[in-house]
C-alpha positions in Angstrom: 76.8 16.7 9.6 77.7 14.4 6.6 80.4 15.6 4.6 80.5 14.7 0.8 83.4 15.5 -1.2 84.1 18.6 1.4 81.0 20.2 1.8 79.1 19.1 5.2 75.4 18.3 4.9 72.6 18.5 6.9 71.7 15.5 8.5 68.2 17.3 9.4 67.3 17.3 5.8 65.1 15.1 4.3 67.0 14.1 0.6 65.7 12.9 -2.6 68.8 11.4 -3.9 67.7 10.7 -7.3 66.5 14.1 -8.0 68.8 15.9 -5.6 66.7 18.1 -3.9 66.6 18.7 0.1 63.8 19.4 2.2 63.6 21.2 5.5 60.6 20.7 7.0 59.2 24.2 8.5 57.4 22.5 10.9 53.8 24.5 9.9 53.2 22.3 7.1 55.7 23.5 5.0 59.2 22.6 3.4 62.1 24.7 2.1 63.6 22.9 -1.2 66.6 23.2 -2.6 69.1 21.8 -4.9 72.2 19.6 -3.6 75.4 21.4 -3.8 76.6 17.9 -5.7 73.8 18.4 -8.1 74.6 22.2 -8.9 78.2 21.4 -9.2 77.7 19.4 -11.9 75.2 21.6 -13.5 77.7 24.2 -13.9 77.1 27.8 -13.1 73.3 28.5 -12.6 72.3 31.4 -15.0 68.5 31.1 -14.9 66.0 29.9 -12.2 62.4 29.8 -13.0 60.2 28.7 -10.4 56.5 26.8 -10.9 54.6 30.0 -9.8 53.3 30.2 -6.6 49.8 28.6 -6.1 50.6 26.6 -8.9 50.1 22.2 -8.1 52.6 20.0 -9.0 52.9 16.1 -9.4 55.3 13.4 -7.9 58.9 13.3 -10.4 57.4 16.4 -12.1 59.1 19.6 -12.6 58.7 22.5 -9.9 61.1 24.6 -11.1 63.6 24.5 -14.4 67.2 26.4 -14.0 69.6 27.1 -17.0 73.2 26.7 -16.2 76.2 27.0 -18.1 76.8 22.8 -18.4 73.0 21.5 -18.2 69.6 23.0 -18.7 66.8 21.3 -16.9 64.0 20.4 -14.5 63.8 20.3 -10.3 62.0 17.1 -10.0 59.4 17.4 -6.8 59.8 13.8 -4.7 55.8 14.0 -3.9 52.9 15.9 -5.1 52.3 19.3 -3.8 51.5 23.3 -4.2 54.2 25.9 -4.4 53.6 28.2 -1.3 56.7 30.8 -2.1 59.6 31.5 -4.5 62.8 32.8 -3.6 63.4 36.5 -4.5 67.0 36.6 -4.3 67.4 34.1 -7.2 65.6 36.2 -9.5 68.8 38.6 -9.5 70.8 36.0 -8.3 70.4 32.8 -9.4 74.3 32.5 -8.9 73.3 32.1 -5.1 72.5 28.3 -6.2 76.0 27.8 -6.4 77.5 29.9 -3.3 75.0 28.5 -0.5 73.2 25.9 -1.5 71.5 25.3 2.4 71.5 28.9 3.0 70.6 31.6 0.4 69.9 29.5 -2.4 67.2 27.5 -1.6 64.3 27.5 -4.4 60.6 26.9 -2.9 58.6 26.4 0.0 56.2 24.3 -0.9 53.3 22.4 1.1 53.0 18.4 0.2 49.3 17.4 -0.1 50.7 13.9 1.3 51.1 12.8 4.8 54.1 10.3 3.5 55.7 13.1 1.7 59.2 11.5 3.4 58.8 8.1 2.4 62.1 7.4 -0.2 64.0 10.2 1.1 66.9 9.8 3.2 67.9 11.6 6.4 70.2 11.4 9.1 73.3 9.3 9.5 72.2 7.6 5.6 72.5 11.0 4.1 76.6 9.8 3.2 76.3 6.4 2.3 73.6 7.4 0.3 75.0 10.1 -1.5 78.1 8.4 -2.2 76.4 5.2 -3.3 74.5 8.0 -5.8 77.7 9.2 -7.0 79.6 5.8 -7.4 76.6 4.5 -9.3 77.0 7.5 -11.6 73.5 8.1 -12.2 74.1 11.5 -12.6 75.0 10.7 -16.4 71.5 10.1 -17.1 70.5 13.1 -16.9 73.5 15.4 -18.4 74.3 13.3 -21.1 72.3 12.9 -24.3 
């Protein structure tokens, strides 16, 4: 496990570290995705999760699913193209679950790449904390909440 500012993740994960979404890969041609507990900390509390519907294609840096939070409104960027397979029911009536267990109850999709590369730019493994902290210390964050 990597711990970042307290909270241990994952190394098993595959990370898109400019969108901040994890992957776990199923291993059926599937992958649970979820926001990064950094991500929804900055967001503030998660209000509204609306999930790309399932069936429904979606493109490289494009929006799969858009959440309304009490700090930020705004998209979950996909790091490959894909197809959503599932939502997760719980955050229909809890979207708070984004916030309390990020890894566990709070994931968002499964969705199925229609890449073979679909890892390629996303970091696993010991990199997951240098990565993350490089993220942070760059403060690229600020893109997207500011403005």
């Amino acid at each position: 496990m990597a711990t970042i500012d307290g909270i241990e993740y994952p190394e098993h994960l595959h990370y898109d570290v400019d969108n901040q979404i994890w992957y776990e890969d199923l291993g059926d041609g599937t992958l649970r995705a979820g926001f990064t507990p950094i991500s929804i900390s900055l967001a503030g509390d998660v209000l509204v999760f609306t999930p790309k519907r399932v069936g429904r294609d979606f493109e490289k840096n494009r929006s799969f699913a858009t959440i309304e939070c009490g700090k930020w409104v705004g998209a979950a960027r996909a790091a490959f193209p894909g197809i959503v397979v599932a939502a997760n029911p719980e955050l229909d009536n809890r979207p708070k679950f984004l916030n309390l267990d990020a890894f566990g109850k709070g994931w968002m999709l499964i969705v199925r790449p229609s890449i073979a590369n679909w890892r390629d730019g996303l970091v696993t493994g010991k990199a997951v904390q240098t990565a993350f902290k490089d993220w942070v210390d760059a403060e690229s964050y600020k893109d997207r909440t500011e403005g």
